[in-house]
Wavefront OBJ file of the C-alpha trace (Angstrom):
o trace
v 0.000 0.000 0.000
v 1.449 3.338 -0.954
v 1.565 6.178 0.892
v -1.305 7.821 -1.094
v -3.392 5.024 -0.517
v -2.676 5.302 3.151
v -3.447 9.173 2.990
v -6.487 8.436 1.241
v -7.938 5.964 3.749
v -6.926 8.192 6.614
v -9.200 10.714 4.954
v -11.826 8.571 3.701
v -12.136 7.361 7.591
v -11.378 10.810 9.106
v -14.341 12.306 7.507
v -16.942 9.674 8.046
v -15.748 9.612 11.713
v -15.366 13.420 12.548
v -17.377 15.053 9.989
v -20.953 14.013 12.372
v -19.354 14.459 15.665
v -18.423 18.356 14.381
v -21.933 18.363 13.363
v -23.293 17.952 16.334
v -22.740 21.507 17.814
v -23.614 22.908 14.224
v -27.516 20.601 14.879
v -27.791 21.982 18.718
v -26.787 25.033 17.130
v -29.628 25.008 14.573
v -31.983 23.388 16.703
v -31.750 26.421 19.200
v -31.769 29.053 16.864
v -34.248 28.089 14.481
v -36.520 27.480 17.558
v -35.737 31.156 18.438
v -37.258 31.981 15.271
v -39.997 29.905 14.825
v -41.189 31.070 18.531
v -40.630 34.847 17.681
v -37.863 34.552 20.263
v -34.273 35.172 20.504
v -32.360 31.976 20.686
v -28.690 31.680 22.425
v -26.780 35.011 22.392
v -25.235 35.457 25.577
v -22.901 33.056 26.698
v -19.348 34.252 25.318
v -15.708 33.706 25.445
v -13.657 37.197 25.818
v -16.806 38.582 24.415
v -16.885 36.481 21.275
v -20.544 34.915 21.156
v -19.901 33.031 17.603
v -23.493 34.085 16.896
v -24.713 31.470 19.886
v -22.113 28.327 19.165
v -20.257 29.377 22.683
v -23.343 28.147 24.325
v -22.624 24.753 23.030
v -19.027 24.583 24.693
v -20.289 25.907 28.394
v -23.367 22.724 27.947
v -20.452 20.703 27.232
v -18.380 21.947 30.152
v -20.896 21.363 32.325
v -22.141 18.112 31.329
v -18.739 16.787 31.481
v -18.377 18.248 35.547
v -21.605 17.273 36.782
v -22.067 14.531 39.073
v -22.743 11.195 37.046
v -25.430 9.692 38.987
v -26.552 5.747 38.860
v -29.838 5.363 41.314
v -29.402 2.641 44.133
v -32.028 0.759 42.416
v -30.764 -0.304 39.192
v -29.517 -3.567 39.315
v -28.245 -4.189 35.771
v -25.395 -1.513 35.479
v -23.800 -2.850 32.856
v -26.999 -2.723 30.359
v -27.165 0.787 31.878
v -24.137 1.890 30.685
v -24.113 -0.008 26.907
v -27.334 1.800 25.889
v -26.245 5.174 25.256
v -23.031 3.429 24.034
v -24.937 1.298 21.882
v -26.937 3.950 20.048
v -24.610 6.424 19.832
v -21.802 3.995 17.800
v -24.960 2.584 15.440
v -26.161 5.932 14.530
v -22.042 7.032 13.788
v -21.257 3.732 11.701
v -24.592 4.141 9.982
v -23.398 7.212 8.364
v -19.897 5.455 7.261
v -21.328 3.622 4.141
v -23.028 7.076 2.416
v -20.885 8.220 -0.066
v -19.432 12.211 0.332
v -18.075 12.692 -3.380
v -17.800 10.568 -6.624
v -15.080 8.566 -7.331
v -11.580 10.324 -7.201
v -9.267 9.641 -9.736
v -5.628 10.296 -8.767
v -2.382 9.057 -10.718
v -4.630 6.879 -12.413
v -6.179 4.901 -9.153
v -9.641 5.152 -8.049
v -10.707 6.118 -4.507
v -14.337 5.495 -3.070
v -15.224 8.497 -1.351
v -16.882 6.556 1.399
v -15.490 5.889 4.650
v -16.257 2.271 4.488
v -16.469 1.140 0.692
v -18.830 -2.031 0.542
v -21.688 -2.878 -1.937
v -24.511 -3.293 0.724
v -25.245 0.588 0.509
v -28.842 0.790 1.944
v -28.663 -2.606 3.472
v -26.534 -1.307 5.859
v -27.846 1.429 6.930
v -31.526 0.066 7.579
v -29.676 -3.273 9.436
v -27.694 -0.634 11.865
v -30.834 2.065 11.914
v -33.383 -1.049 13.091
v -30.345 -2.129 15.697
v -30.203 1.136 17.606
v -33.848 0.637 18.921
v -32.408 -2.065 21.110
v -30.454 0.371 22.923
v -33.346 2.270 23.731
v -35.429 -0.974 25.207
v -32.335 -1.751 26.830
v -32.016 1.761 28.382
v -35.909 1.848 29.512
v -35.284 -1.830 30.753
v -32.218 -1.347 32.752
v -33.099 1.668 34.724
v -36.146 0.179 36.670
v -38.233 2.276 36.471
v -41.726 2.644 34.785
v -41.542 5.707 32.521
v -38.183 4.002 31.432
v -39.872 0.851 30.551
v -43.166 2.629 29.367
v -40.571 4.790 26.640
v -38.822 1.679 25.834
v -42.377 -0.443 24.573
v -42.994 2.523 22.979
v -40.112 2.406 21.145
v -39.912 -1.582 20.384
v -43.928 -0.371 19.205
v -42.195 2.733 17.435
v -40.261 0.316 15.410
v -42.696 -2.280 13.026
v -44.998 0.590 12.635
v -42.073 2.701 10.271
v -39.579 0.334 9.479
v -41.696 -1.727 6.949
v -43.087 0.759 5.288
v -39.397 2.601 5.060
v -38.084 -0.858 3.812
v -40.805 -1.017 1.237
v -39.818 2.605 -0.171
v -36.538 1.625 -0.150
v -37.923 -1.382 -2.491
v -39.462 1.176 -4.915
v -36.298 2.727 -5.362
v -34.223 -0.413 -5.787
v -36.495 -1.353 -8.742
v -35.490 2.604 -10.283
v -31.837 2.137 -9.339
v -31.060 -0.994 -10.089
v -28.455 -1.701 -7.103
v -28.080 -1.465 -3.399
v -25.041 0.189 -3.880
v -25.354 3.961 -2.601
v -22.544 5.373 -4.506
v -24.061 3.822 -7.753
v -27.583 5.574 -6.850
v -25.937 8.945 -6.323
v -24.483 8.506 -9.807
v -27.373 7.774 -11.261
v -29.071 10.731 -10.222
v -26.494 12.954 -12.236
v -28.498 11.764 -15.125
v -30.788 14.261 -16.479
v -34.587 13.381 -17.732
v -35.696 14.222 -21.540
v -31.921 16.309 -21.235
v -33.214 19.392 -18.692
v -34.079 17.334 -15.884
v -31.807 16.339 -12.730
v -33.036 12.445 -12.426
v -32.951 12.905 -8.760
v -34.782 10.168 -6.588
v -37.219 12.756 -5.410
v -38.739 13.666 -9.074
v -38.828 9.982 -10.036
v -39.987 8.368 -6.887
v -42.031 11.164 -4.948
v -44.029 8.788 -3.036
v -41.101 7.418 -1.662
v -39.493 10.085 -0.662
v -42.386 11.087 1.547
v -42.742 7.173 2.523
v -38.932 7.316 3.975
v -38.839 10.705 5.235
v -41.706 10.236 7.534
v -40.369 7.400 8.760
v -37.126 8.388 8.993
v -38.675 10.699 11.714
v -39.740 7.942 13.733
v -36.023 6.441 13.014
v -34.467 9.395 14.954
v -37.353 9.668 17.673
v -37.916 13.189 16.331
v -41.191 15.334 16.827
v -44.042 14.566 15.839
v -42.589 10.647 16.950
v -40.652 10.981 20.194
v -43.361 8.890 21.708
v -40.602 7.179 23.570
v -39.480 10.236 25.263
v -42.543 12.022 25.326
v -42.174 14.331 28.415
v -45.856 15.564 28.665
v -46.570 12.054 29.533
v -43.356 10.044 30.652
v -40.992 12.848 32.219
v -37.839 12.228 29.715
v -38.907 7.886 28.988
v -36.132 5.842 28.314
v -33.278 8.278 29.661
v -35.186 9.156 32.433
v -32.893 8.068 34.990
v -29.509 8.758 32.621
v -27.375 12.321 33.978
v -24.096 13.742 33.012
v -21.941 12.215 30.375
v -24.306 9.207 29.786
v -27.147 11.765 29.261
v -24.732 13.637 26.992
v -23.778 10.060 25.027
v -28.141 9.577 23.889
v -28.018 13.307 23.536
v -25.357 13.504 20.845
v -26.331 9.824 19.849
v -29.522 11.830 18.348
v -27.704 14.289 16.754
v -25.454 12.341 14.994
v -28.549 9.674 14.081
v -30.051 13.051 12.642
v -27.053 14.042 10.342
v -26.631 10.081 9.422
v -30.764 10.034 8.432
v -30.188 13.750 6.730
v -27.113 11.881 4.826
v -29.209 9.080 3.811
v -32.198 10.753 2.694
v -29.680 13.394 0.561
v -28.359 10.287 -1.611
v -31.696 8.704 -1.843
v -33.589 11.265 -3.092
v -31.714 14.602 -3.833
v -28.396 13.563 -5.695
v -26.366 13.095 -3.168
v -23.382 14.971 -3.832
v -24.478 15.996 -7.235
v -24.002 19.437 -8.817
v -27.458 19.625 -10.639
v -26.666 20.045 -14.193
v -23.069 19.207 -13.886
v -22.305 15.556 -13.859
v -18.418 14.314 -12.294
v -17.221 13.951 -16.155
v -18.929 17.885 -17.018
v -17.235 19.236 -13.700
v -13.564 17.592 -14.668
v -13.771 18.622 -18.240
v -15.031 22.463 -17.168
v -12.982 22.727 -13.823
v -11.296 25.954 -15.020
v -14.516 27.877 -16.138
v -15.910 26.650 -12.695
v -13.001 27.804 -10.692
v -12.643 31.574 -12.649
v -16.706 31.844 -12.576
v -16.187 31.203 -8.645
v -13.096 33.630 -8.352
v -16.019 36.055 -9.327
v -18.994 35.352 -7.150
v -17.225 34.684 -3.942
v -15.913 37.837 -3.219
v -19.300 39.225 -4.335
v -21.196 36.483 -1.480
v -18.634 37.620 0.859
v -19.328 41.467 0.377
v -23.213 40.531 1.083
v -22.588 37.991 3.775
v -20.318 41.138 5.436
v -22.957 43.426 5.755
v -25.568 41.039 6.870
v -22.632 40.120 9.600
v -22.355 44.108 10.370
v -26.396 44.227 10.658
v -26.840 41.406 13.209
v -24.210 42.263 15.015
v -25.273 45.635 16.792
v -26.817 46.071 20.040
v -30.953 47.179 20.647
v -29.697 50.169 22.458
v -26.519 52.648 21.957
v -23.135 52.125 23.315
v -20.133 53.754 23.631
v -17.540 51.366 21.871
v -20.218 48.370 21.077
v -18.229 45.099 21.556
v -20.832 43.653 19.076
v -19.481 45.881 16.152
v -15.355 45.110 17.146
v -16.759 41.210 17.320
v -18.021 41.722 13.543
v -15.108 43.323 12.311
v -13.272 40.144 14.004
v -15.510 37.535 12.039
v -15.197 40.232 8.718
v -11.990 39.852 8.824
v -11.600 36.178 9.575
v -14.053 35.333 6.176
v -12.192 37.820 4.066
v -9.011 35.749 4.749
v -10.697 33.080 4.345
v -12.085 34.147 0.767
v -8.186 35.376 0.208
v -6.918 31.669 0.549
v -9.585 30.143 -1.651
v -8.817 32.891 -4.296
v -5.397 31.243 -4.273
v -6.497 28.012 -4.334
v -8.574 28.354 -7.486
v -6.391 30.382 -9.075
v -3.827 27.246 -8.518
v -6.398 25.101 -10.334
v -6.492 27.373 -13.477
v -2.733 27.307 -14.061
v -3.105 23.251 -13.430
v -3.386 21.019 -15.711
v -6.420 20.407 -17.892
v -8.399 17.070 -16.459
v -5.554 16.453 -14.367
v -5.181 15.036 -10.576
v -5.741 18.433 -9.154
v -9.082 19.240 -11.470
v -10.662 15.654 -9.818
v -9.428 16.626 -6.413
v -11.319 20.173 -6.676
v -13.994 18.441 -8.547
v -14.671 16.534 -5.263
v -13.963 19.259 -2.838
v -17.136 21.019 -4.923
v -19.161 17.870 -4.394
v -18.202 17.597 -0.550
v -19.399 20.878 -0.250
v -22.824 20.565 -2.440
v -23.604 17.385 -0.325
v -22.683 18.957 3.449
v -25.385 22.100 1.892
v -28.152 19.879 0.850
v -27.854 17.713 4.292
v -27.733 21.148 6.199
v -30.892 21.733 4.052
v -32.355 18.928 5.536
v -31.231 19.070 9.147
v -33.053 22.392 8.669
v -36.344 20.389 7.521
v -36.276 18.453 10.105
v -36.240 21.347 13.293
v -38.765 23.254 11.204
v -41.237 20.551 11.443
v -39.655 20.158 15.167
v -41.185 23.164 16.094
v -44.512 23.493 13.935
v -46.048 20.002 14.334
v -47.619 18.368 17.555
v -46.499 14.790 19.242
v -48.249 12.043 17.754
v -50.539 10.359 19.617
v -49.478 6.535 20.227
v -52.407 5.113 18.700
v -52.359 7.767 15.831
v -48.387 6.696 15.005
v -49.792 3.274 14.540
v -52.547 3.886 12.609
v -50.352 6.225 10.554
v -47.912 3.422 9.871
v -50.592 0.547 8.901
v -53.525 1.877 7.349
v -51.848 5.031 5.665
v -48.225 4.353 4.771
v -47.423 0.307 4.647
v -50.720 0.656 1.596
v -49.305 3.501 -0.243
v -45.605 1.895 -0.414
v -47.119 -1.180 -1.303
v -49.082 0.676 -4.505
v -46.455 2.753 -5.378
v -44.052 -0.140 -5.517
v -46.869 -1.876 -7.861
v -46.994 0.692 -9.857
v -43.079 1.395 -10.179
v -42.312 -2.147 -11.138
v -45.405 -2.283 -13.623
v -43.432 1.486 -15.298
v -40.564 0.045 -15.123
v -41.520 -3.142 -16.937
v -43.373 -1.242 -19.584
v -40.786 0.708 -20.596
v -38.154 -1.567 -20.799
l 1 2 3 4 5 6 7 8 9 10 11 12 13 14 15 16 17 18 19 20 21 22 23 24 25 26 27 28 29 30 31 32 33 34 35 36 37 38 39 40 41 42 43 44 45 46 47 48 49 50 51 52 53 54 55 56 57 58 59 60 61 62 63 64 65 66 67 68 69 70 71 72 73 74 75 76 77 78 79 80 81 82 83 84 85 86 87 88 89 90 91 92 93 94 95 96 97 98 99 100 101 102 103 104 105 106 107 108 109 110 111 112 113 114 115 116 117 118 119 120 121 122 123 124 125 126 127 128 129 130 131 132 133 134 135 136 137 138 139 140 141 142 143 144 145 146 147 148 149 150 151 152 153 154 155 156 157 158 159 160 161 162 163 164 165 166 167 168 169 170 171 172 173 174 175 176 177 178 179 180 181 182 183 184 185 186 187 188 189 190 191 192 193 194 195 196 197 198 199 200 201 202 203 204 205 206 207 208 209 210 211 212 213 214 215 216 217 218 219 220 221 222 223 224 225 226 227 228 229 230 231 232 233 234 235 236 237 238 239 240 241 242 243 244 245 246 247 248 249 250 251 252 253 254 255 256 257 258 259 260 261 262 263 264 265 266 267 268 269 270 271 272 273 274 275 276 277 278 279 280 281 282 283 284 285 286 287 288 289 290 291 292 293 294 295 296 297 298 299 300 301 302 303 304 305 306 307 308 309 310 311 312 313 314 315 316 317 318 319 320 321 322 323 324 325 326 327 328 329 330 331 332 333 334 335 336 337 338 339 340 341 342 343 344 345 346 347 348 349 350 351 352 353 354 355 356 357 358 359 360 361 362 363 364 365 366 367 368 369 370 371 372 373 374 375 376 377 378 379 380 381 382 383 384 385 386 387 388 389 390 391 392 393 394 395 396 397 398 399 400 401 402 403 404 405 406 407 408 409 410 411 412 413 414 415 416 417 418 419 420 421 422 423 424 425 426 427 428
């Protein structure tokens, strides 16, 4: 193994390992904020570092400061400890190795070897990531098991409920797809989808299988215990459920266990249904052959974002009443400043790319650094989708969740996979 190969793997790993754990603040981030806004409220702004408030993202580091020093209590009457312990464990590691089979870019192509952008590069794709998905409910019934006690166990038989109602009916619009796609294979699917229908249309999973896509996103709702679904932690009826009796760190493990499930769900639903990483319009082979027209078009418009983003930086950044020497303001200039460099080293970078050469190793590696970027946007999209419905919709009833699931959606994946296979044989 050379040491390309080796740098390649390191990467490959690094970013299907780090890449959800960094978005964790960036989703408790969100989720505050965006429930500021949806409440006609002002979400975190205070806590700060030298005065630096990183637009509410300090907030995250003093929760995480204090969840690491608070006491770590286990009740007297919890017998099985051990259990106890491997729940939070259990479906925090499922959600993060979930997200390792979803592919981040197209194939790279360097000194004539091909590297799967994925951070483990098998051919189950989809398999994979329902198999882990469906595992990480038995850490919750283990976690409402183990701490003896009944809104524990109630939360945990909500969950093992939870799970045939969306599952098979997520499994069967996963079917619909498979019978579009042709493969299991994720990285295939997001290839696919840089097709384009009748020659003006992106052939993305949601144009060609919109059932399904509403089929898998509502239950990929359920998946993550999100609202309208977090029957299993409901708190209006069973205090906090299944990590009821969980404080400190092991709190903190389900807590960022749900964040990262989020991103890996976000990640999966991207590559089903949206491209992936596509560029609409502008397929891997397009991008490689046009990387120089790309890089001098974006040599334009990001200084002209930047000048924008700037004075939307300067507006926010200003406090309701007058003061004498605003530490707001000097905190803008700081983050002005910070973006314009920044902008200054990207500048250089693409200017490096048009003086490469043409179709070379360096227009595949910026080729992919575009479609890292265009896939982390669309999942922020929908990490975005899911805290707006967060904070519009109601909790689910338990007997409406079930009815939802049976009579509603297992039916309509059922016909729409009828009716995909009977297209699909017509056509062909």
């Amino acid at each position: 193994m050379s040491k390309l190969d080796i740098f390649m793997l390191v990467v490959r790993v690094a970013f299907s390992a780090f890449v959800p754990l960094c978005f964790i603040a960036v989703c408790v981030w969100m989720e505050r904020r965006g429930a500021g806004f949806f409440q006609d409220r002002s979400g975190p702004n205070r806590a700060n570092i030298f005065g630096f408030r990183a637009a509410g993202l300090v907030q995250n580091l003093s929760d995480a400061v204090k969840l690491i020093f608070k006491e770590d209590v286990t009740s007297a009457h919890i017998k099985h400890k051990f259990y106890f312990v491997l729940a939070p464990v259990l479906v925090f590691f499922t959600a993060l190795v979930s997200f390792a089979v979803v592919p981040f870019a197209d194939t790279l192509v360097i000194g004539g070897k091909s590297y799967i952008m994925q951070g483990i590069p098998i051919d189950l794709g989809i398999l994979w990531f329902l198999a882990l998905a469906g595992f990480s409910v038995y850490g919750i019934i283990l976690a409402g098991w183990s701490s003896t006690n009944k809104y524990g166990i109630l939360g945990g038989l909500r969950s093992a409920a939870q799970v045939i109602s969306y599952e098979i009916p997520m499994g069967l619009a996963v079917i619909s797809l498979l019978v579009v796609y042709g493969t299991v294979n994720l990285n295939e699917m997001a290839q696919f989808q840089g097709r384009l229908l009748f020659g003006f249309i992106p052939m993305w999973g949601a144009i060609l299988q919109p059932l399904s896509m509403v089929i898998f996103i509502v239950a990929a709702f359920a998946e993550t215990n999100r609202t309208p679904f977090d029957l299993a932690e409901g708190e209006s009826e069973l205090v906090a459920g299944y990590h009821v009796e969980y404080s400190a760190m092991k709190f903190a493990v389900f807590f960022m266990g749900e964040y990262v499930a989020l991103f890996a769900s976000s990640a999966i639903i991207v590559t089903l249904f949206f491209g992936g990483y596509q560029i609409p319009f502008l397929a891997t082979a397009t991008l490689v052959k046009g990387a120089k027209p790309v890089a001098f078009l974006l040599m334009i418009l990001l200084p002209v974002a930047m000048y924008y983003f700037a004075g939307w930086i300067r507006r926010n950044n200003v406090s309701h009443y007058p003061r004498e020497n605003d530490p707001r303001v000097f905190e803008a200039n700081i983050y002005i400043k910070c973006f314009w460099a920044l902008v200054i080293f990207l500048e250089l970078v693409l200017l490096a790319i048009l003086f490469s050469e043409s179709g070379g190793s360096a227009a595949h590696i910026f080729v992919a650094l575009l479609q890292v970027g265009t896939f982390l946007l669309k999942v922020t999209l929908m990490l975005f989708v899911y805290i707006w419905v967060r904070w519009t919709l109601p909790r689910f009833r338990y007997d409406q969740l079930q009815k939802l699931g049976w009579q509603m959606l297992l039916p309509l994946a059922l016909l729409n996979i009828f009716i995909t296979s009977a297209f699909v044989v017509a056509l062909s």
